[in-house]
C-alpha positions in Angstrom: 0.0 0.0 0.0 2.9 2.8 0.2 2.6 2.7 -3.3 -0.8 4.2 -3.2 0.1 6.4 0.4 2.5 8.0 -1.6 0.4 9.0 -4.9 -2.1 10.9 -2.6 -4.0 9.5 0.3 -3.5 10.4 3.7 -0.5 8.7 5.6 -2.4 6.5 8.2 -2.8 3.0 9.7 -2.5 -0.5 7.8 -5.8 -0.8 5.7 -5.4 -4.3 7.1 -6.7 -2.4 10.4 -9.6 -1.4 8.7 -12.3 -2.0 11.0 -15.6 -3.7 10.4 -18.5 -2.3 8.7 -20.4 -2.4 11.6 -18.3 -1.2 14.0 -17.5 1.9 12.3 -21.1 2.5 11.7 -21.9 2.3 15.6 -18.8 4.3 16.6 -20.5 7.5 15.0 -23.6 7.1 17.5 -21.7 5.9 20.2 -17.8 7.1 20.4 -18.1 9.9 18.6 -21.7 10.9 19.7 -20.5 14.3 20.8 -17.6 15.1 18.4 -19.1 13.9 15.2 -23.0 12.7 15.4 -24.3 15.9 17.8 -22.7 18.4 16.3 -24.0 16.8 12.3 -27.7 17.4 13.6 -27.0 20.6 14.8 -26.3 21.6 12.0 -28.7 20.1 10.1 -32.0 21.7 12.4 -29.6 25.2 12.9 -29.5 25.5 9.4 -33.1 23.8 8.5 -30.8 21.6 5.5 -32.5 18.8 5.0 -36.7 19.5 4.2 -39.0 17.2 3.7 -38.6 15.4 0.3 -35.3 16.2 -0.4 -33.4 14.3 -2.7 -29.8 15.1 -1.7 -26.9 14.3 -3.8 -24.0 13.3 -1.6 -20.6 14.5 -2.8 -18.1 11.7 -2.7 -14.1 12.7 -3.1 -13.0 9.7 -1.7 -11.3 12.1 1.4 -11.7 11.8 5.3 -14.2 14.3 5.2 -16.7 12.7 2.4 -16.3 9.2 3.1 -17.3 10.5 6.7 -20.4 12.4 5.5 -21.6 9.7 3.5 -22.0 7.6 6.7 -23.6 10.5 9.1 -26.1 10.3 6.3 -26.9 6.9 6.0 -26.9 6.9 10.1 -29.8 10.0 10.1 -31.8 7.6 7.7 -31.3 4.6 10.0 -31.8 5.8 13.0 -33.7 9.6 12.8 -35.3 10.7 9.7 -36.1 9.0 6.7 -38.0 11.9 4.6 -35.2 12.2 2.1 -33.9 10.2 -0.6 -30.1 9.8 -0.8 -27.5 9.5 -4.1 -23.8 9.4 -3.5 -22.1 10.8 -6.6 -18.0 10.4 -6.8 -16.3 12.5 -9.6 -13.5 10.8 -11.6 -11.4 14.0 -12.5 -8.3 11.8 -13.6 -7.2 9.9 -11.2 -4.2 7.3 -11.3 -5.7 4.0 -11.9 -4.3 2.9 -8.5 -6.1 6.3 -6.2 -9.6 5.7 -8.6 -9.5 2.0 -7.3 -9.1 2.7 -3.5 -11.8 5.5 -4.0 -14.2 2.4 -5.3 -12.4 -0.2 -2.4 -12.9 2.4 0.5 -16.9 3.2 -0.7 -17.0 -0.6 -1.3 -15.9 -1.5 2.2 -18.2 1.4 3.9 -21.3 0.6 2.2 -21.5 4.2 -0.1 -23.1 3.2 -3.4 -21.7 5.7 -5.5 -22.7 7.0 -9.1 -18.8 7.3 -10.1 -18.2 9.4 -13.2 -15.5 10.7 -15.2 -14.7 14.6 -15.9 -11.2 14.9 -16.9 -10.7 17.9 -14.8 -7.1 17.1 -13.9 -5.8 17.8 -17.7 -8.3 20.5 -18.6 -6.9 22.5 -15.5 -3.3 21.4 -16.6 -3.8 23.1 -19.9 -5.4 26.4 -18.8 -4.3 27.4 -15.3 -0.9 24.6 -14.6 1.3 27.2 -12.5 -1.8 28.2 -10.3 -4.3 25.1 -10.7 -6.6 24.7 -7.2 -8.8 27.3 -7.6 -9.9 26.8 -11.1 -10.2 22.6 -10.6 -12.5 23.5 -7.4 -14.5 25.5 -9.5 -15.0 23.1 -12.1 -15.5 20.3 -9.6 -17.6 22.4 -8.1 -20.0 22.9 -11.8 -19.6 19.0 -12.9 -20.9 18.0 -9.2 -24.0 20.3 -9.7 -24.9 19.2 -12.9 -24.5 15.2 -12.0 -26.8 16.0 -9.5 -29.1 18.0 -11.3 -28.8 15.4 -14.1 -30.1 12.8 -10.9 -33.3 14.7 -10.4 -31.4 16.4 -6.9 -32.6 19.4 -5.5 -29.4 19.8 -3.1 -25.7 18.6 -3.1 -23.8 18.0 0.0 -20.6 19.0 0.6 -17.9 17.5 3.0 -16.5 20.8 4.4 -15.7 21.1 8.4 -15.5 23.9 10.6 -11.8 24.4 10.0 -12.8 24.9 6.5 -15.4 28.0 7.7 -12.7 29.4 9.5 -9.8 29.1 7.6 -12.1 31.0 4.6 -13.2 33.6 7.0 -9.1 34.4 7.5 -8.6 34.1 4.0 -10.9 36.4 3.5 -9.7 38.8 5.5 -5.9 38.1 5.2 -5.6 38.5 1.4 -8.8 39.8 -0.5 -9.7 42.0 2.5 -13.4 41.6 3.1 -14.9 39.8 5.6 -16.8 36.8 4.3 -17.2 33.0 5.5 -17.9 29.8 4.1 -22.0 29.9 4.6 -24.0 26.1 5.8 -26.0 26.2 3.2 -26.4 28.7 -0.7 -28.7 28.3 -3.6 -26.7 27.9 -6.3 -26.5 30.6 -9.3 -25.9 28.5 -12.4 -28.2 24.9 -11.8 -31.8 26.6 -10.9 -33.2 24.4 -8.2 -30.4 23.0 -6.5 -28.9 24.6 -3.4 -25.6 23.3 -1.7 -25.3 22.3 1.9 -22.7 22.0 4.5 -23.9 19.5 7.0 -20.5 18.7 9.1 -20.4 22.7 9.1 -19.5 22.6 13.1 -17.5 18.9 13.3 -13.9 20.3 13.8 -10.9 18.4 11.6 -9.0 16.6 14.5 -12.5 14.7 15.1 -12.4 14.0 11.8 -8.8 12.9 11.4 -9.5 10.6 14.6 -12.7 9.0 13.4 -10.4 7.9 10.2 -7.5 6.8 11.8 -9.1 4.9 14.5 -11.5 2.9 12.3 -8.4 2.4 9.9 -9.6 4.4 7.2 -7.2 5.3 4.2 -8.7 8.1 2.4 -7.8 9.7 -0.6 -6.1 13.4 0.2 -6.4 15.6 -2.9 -4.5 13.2 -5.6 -3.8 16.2 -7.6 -1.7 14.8 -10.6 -1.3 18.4 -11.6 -0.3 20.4 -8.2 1.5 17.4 -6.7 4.8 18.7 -6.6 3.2 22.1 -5.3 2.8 23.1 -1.3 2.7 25.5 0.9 -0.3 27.1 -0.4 -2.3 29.9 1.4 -5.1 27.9 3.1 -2.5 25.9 4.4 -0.7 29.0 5.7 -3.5 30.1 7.5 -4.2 26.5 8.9 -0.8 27.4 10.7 -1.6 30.5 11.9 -4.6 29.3 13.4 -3.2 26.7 15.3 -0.7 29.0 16.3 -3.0 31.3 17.7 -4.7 29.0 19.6 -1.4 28.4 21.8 -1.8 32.6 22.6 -5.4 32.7 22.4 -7.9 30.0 24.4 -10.5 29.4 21.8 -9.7 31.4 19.1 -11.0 29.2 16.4 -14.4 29.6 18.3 -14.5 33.4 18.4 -13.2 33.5 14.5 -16.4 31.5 14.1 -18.5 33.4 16.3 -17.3 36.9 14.7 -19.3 35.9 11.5 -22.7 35.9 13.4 -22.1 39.1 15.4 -21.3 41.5 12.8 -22.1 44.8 14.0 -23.4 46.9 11.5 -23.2 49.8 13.5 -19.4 49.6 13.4 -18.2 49.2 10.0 -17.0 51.2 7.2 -19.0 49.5 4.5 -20.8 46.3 3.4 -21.7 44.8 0.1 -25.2 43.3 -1.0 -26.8 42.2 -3.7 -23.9 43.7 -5.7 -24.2 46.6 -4.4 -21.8 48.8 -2.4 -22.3 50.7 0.9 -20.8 52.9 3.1 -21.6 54.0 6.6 -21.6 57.5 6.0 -24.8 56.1 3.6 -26.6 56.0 6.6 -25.1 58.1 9.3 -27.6 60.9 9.5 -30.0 58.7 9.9 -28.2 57.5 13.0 
């Protein structure tokens, strides 16, 4: 299997460790109750994601964070609600032969039947944006996932994306493009009419994550990027850093970061944006 570790999953246990189906199924409820499965509903009633008659595609990359989502989903059917219809859709965007089969092993293994279908991504990006590539594949990823699920007859389409994730974007945000914006639960999406994208693991932090994997003996697929793989240190991963060193200066950092993006004052800022539209304060300072 180093073979495989090497060409872009995560660097974990011997998949021999891989645990039973059933076990890993009943940890989520169980041993991870509070980490994983309480903070997944949260989410889900906080941010009213799931509705009656929802068919929801389920984005499947084959990472941690997907393969993860997957099951919290087929838990909520088993043991809460069951008003929703599931598919579990897994994009092919050029994978090595040997990543696309442990994609297919690892959903075989944990039960996730997935639609798998190829895009090419990987050498469309390579041709148009090969110094640079992330940010134009996630945005094509991002398309060819709506449209398999529109093509399913899906009115939303999960997405495996933590609270690290929410974070990190919100200090992006402000860090380098200089507006202060987050990673919302849930958007309707501009381009597919219809569908709307959801974020159900929204408040499930990583290093749950990363221990739900490794304990169960889970080797996921990282990003498998056969364009950036000789690339690193990019900018998220900067601010990953910086995060975590905060938090050795500041107790509960991460939390207030998170919190900051549901208290913003209006009264105190210098302008806003909506709907396209610019504002300033001094728009509505008389009327103060």
């Amino acid at each position: 299997m180093s073979d495989i570790a090497g060409s872009g999953c995560d660097q974990l246990i011997p998949f021999s460790d891989l645990k039973p189906l059933q076990e890993i199924e009943k940890s989520i409820i169980t041993k991870y109750r509070k980490e994983i499965w309480s903070k997944y509903i949260k989410a889900i009633k906080q941010y009213n994601l799931i509705e009656d008659g929802d068919k929801i595609a389920v984005a499947i990359s084959g990472g941690k964070d997907s393969l993860l989502m997957a099951k919290l989903f087929q838990e909520l059917k088993r043991h809460g609600r069951d008003n929703f219809e599931l598919d579990f859709i897994a994009m092919n965007p050029g994978y090595h032969d040997s990543i696309k089969k442990l994609l297919i092993d690892n959903c075989h293994h944990l039960n996730i039947p997935i639609h798998l279908f190829d895009s090419g991504i990987f050498h469309v990006v390579d041709g148009m944006a090969s110094d640079y590539p992330c940010y134009m594949c996630a945005k094509m990823r991002r398309g060819a996932l709506y449209k398999k699920a529109q093509d399913l007859g899906c009115n939303k389409l999960a997405l495996g994306h933590h609270f690290n994730d929410v974070i990190e974007t919100t200090m992006l945000n402000v860090l380098y493009t200089g507006n202060f914006s987050t990673m919302l639960p849930k958007l309707k999406s501009s381009n597919f009419v219809g569908l709307e994208l959801i974020r159900p693991m929204y408040h499930i932090e990583e290093s749950a994550i990363v221990d739900f994997t490794q304990a169960n003996g889970i080797w996921p697929l990282n990003c498998a990027c056969m364009v950036a793989a000789k690339k690193i240190g990019t900018k998220r991963h900067e601010v990953k850093a910086l995060i975590e060193d905060l938090k050795k200066k500041f107790d509960a950092v991460d939390k207030s970061i998170f919190r900051a993006a549901e208290n913003v004052n209006m009264d105190c800022i210098l302008g806003w944006q909506k709907d396209g539209e610019r504002y300033s304060y001094l728009d509505v300072y008389d009327e103060i």
